[in-house]
N, CA, C and O of each residue as an XYZ file, in Angstrom:
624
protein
N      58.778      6.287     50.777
C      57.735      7.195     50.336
C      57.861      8.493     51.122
O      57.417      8.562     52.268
N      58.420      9.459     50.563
C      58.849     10.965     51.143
C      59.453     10.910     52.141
O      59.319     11.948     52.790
N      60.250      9.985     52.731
C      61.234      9.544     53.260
C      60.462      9.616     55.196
O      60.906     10.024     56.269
N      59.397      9.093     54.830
C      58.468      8.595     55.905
C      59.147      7.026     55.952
O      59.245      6.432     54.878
N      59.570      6.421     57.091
C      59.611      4.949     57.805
C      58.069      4.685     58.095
O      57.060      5.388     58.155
N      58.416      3.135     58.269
C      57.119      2.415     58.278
C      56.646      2.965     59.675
O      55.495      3.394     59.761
N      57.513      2.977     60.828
C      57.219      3.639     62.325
C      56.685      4.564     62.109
O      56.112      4.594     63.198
N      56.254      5.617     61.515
C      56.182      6.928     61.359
C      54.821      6.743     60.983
O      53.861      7.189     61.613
N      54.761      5.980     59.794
C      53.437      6.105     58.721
C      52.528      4.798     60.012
O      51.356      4.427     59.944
N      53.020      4.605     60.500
C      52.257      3.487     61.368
C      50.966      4.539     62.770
O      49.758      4.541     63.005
N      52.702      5.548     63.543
C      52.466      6.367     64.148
C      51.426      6.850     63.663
O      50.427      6.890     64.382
N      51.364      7.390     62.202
C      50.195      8.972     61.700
C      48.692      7.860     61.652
O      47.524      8.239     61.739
N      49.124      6.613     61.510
C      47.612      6.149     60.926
C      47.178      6.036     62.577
O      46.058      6.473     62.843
N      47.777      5.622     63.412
C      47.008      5.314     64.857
C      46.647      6.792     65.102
O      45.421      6.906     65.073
N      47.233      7.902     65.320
C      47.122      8.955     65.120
C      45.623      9.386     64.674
O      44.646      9.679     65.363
N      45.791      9.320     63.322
C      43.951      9.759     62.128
C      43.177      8.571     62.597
O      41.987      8.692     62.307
N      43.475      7.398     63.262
C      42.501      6.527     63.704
C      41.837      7.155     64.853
O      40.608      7.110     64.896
N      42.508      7.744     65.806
C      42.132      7.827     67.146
C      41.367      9.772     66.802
O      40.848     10.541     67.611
N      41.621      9.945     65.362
C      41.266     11.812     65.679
C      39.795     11.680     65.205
O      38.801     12.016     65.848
N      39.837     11.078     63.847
C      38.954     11.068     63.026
C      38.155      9.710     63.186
O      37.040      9.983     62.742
N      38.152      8.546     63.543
C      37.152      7.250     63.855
C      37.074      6.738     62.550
O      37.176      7.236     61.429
N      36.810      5.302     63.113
C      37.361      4.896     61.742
C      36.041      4.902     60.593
O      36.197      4.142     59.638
N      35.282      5.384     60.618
C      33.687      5.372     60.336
C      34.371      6.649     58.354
O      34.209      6.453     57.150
N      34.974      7.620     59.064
C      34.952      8.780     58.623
C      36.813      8.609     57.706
O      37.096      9.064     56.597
N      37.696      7.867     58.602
C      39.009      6.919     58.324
C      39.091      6.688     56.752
O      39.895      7.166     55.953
N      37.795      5.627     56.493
C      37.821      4.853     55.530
C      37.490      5.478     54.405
O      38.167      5.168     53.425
N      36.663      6.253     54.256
C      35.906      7.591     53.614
C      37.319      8.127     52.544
O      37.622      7.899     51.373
N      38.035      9.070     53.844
C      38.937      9.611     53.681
C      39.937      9.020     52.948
O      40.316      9.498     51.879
N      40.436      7.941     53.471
C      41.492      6.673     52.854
C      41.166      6.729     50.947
O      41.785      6.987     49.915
N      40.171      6.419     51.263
C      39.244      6.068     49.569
C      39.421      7.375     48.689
O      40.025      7.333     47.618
N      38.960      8.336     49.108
C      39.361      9.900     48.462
C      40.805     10.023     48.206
O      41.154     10.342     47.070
N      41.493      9.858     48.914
C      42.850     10.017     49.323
C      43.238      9.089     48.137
O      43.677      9.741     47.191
N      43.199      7.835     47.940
C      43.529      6.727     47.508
C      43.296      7.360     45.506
O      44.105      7.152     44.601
N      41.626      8.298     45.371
C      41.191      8.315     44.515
C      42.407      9.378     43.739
O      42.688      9.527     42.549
N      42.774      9.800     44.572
C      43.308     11.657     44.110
C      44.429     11.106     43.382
O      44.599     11.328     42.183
N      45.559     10.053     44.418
C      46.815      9.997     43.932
C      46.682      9.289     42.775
O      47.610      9.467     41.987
N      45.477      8.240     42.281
C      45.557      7.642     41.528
C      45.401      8.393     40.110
O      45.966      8.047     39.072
N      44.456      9.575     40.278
C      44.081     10.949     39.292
C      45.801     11.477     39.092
O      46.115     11.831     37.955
N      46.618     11.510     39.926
C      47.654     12.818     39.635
C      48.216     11.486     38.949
O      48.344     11.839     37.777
N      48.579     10.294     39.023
C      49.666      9.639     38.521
C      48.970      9.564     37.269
O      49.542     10.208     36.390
N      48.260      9.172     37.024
C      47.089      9.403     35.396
C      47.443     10.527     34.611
O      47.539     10.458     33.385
N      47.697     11.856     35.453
C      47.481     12.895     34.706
C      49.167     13.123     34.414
O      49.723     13.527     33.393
N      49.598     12.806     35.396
C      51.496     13.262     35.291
C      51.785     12.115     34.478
O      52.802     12.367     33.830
N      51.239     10.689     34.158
C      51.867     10.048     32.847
C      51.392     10.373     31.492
O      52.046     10.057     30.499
N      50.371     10.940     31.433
C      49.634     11.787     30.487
C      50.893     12.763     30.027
O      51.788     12.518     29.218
N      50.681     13.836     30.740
C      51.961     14.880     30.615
C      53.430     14.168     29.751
O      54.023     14.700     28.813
N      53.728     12.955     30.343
C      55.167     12.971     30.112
C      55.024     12.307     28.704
O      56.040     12.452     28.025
N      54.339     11.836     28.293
C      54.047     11.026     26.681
C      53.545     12.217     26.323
O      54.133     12.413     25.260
N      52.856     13.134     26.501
C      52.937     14.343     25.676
C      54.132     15.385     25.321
O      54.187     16.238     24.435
N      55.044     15.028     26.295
C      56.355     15.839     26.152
C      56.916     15.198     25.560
O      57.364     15.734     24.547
N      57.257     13.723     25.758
C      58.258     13.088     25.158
C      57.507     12.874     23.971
O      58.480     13.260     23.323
N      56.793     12.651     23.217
C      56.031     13.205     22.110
C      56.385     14.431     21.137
O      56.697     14.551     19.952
N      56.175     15.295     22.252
C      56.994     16.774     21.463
C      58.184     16.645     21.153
O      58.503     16.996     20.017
N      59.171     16.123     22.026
C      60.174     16.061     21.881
C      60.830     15.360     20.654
O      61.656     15.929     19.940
N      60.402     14.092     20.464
C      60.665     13.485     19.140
C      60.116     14.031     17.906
O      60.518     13.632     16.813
N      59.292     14.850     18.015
C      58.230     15.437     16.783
C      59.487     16.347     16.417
O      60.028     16.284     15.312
N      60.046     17.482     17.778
C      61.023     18.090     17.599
C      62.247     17.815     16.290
O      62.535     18.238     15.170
N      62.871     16.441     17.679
C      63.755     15.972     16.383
C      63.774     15.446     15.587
O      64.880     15.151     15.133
N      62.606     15.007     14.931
C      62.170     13.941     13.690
C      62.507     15.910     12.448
O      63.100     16.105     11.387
N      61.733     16.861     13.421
C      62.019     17.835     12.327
C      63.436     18.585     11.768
O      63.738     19.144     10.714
N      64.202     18.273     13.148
C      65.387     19.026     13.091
C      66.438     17.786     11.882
O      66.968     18.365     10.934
N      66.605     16.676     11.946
C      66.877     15.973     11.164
C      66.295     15.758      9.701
O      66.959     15.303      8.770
N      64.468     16.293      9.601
C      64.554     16.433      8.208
C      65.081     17.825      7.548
O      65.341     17.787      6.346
N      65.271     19.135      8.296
C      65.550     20.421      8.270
C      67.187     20.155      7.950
O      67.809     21.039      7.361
N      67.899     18.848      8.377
C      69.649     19.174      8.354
C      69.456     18.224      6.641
O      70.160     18.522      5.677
N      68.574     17.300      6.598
C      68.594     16.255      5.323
C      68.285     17.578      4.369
O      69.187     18.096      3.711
N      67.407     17.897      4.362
C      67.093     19.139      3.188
C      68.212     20.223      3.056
O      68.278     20.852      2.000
N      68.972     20.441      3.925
C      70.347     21.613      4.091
C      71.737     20.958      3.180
O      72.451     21.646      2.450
N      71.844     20.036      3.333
C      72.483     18.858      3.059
C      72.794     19.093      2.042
O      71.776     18.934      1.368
N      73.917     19.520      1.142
C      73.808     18.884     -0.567
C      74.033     17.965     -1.036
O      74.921     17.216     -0.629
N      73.417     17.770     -1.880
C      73.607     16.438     -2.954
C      75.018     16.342     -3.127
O      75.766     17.319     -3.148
N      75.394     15.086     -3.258
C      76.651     15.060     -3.978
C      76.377     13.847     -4.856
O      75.614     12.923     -4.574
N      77.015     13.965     -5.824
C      77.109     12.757     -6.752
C      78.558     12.001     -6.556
O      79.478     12.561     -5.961
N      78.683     10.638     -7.126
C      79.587     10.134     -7.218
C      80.930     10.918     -7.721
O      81.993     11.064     -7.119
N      80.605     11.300     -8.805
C      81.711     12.027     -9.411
C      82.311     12.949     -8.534
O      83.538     12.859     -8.557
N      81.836     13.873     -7.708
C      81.936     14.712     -6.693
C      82.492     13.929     -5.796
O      83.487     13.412     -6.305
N      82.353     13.625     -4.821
C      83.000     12.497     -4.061
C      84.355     11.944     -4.210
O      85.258     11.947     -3.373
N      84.358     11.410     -5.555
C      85.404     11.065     -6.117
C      86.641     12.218     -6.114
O      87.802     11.985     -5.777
N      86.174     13.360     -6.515
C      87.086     14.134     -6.667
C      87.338     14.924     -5.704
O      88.070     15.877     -5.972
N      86.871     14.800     -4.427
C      87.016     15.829     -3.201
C      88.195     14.303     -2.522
O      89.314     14.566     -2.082
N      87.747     13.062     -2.563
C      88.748     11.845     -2.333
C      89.885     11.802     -2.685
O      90.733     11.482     -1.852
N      90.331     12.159     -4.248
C      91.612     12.312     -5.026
C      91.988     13.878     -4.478
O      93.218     13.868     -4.541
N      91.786     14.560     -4.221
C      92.105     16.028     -3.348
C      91.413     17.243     -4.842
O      90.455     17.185     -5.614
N      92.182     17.903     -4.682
C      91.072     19.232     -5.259
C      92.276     19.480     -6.835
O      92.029     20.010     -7.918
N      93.216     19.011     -6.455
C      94.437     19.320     -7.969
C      94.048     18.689     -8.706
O      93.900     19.243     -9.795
N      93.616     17.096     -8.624
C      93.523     16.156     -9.967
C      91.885     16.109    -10.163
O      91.391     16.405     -9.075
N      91.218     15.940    -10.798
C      89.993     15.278    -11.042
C      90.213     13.647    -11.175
O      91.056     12.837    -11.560
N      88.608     13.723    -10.477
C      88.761     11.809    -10.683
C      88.696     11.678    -11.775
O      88.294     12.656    -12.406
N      89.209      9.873    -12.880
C      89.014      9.431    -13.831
C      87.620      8.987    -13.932
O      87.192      8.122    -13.168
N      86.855      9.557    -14.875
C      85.424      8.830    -14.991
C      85.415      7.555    -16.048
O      85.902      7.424    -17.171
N      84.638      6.663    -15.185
C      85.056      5.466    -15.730
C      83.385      5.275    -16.039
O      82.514      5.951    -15.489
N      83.181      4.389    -16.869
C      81.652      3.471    -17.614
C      81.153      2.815    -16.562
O      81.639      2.536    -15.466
N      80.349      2.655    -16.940
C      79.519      1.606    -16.066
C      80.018     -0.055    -15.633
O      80.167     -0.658    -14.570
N      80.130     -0.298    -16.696
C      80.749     -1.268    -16.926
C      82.078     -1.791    -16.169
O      82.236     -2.913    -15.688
N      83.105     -0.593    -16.176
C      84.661     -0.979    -15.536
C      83.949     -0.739    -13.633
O      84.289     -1.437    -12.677
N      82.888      0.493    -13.590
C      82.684      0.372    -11.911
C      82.284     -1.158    -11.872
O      82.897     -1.939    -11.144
N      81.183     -1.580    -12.721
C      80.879     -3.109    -12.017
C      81.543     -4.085    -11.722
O      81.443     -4.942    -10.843
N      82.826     -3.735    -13.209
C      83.474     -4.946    -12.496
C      84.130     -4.367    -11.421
O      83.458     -4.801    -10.485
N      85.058     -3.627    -10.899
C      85.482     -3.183     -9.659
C      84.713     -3.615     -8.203
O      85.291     -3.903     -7.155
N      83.355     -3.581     -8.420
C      82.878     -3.638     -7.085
C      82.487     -5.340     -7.448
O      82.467     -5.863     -8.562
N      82.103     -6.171     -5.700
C      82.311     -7.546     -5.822
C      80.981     -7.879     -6.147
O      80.159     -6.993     -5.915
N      80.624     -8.778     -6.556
C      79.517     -9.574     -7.340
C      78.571     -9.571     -6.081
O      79.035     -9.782     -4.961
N      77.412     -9.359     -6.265
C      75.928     -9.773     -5.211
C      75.907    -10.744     -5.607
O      76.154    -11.109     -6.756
N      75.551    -11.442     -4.552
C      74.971    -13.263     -4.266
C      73.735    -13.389     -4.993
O      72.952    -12.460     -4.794
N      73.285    -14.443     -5.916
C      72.388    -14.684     -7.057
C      71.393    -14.805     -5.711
O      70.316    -14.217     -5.613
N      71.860    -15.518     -4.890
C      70.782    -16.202     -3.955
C      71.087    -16.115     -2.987
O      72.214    -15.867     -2.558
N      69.714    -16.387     -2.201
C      70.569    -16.670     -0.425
C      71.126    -17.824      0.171
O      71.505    -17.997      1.330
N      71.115    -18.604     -0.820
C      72.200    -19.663     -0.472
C      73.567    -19.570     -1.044
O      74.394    -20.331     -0.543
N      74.050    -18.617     -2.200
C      75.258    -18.106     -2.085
C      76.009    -17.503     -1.259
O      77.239    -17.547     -1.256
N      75.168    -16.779     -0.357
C      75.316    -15.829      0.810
C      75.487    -16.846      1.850
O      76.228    -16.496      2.769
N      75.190    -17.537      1.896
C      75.867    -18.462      3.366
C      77.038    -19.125      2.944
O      77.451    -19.398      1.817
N      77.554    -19.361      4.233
C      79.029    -19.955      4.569
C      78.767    -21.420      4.273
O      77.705    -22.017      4.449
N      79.841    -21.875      3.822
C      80.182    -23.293      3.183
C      80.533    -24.273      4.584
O      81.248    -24.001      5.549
N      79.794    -25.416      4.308
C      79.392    -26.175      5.923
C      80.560    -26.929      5.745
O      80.896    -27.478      6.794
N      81.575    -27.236      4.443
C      82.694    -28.113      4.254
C      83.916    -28.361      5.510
O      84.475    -29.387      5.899
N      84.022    -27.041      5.893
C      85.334    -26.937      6.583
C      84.948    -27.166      7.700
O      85.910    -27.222      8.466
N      83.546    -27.410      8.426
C      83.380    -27.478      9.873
C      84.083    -28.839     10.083
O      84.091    -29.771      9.278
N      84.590    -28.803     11.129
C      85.294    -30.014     11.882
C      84.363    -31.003     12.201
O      83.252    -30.508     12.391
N      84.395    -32.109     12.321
C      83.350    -33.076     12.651
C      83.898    -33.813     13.754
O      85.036    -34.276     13.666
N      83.087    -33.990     14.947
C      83.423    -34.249     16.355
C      83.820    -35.541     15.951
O      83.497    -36.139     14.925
N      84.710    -35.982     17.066
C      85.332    -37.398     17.052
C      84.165    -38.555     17.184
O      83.079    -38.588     17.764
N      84.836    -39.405     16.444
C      83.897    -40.465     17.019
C      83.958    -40.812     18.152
O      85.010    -40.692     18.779
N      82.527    -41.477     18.855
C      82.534    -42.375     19.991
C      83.341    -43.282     20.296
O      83.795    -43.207     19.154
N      84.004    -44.137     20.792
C      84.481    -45.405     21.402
C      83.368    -46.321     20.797
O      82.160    -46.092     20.855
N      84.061    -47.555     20.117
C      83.121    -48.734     19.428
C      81.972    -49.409     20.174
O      80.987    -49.877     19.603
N      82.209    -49.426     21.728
C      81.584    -50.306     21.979
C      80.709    -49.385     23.360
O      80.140    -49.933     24.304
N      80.806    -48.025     23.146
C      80.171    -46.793     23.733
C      78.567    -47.124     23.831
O      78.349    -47.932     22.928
N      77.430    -46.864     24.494
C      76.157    -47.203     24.209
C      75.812    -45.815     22.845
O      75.632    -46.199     21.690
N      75.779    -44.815     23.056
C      75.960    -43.990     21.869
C      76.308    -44.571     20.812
O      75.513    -44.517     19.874
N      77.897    -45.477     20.587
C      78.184    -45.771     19.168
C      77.179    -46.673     18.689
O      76.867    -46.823     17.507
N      76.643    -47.323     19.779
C      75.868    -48.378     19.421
C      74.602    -47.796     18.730
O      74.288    -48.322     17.662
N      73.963    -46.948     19.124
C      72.901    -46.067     19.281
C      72.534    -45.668     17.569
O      71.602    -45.983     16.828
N      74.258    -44.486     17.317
C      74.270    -44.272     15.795
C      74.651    -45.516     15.123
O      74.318    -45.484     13.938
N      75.118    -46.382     15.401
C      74.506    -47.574     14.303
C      73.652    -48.033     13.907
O      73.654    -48.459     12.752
N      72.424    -48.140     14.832
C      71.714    -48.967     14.940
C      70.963    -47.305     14.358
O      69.757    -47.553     14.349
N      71.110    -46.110     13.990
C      69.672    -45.003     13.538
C      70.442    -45.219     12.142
O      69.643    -45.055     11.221
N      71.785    -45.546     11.668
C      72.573    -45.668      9.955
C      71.549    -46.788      9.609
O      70.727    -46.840      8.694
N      71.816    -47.614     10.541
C      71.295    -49.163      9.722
C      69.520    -48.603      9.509
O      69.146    -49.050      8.425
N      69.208    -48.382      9.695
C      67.536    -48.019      9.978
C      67.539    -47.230      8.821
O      66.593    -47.355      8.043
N      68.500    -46.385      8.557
C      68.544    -45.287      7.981
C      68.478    -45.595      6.486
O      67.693    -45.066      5.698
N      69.491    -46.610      6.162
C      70.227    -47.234      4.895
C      69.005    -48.641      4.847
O      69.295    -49.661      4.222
N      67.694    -48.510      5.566
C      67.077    -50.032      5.468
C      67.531    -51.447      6.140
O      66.749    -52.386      6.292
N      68.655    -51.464      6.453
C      69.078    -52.836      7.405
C      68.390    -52.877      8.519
O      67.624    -51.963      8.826
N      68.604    -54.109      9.380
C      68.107    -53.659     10.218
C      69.307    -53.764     11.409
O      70.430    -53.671     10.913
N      69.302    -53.867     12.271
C      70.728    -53.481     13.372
C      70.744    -54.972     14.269
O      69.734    -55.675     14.235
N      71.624    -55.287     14.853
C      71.890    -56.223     15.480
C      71.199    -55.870     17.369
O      70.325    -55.034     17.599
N      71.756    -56.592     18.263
C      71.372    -56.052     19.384
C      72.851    -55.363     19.619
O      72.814    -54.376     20.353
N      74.017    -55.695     19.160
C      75.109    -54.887     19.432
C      75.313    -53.587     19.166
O      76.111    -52.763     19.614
N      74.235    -53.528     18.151
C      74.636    -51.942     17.585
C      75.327    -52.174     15.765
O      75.565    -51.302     14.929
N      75.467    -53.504     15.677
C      76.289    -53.292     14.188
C      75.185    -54.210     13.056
O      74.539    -55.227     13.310
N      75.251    -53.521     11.919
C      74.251    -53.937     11.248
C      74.556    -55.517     11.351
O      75.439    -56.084     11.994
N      73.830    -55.905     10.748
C      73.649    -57.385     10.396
C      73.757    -57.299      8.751
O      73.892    -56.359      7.968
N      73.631    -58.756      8.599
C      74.540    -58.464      7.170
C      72.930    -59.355      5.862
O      72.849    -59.250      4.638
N      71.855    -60.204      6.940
C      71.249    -60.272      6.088
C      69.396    -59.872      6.534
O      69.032    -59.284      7.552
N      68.702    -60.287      5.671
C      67.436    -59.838      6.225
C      66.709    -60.497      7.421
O      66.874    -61.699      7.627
N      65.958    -59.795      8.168
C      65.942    -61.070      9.360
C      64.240    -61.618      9.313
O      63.865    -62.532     10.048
């Protein structure tokens, strides 16, 4: 803190203890205490008002470059792409659609196909795990499971 050490700030308080008593100390402390708490209030005030301006700034300078901006259409585009000698071929509606790739009907077209994931090895037969997923299949499928882990074959 203003490149005061704790020795220092220790020094000034024995210091204002021994000038001022501590009657008049505490008073002071409290005022003191009140002020800095006013300037940090008022200087974060300030800076959300600047940085405020500031974005207001560039929210305008970006709609000022969007409005400067010209339009271009596809066709335009096209033909500044093919260079300035040829004009693009204008094509129907129809030949762009098919050209560009099909949108997903759904959002389950849009996800990845779970087919190709690898499926972890099995356990060892006589693993407490293998035993474990036998005995949640058999439960699963209605049997009921042995104490080994392997279904049983009739009702019990």
């Amino acid at each position: 803190m203003f490149g005061i050490g704790s020795t220092e700030l220790l020094v000034i308080i024995l210091v204002a203890l021994v000038v001022l008593g501590p009657k008049s100390l505490t008073g002071i402390t409290r005022s003191l205490g009140k002020a800095v708490g006013e300037f940090r209030r008022v200087s974060t005030e300030f800076q959300r008002t600047l940085n405020t301006e500031v974005d207001q700034a560039a929210e305008d300078d970006r709609k000022k470059a969007a409005e400067a901006a010209p339009v271009r259409t596809a066709q335009e585009s096209g033909r500044t792409a093919a260079g300035a000698q040829s004009p693009a071929p204008q094509t129907t509606q129809v030949q762009a659609a098919a050209t560009q790739p099909a949108a997903p009907q759904d959002a389950r077209d849009a996800m990845p196909s779970f087919d190709a994931v690898p499926q972890p090895p099995a356990p060892p037969a006589d693993s407490p795990l293998a035993q474990a997923l036998a005995k949640t299949r058999a439960e699963a499928e209605g049997a009921p499971a042995s104490s080994n882990g392997k279904p049983t074959g009739g009702a019990a």
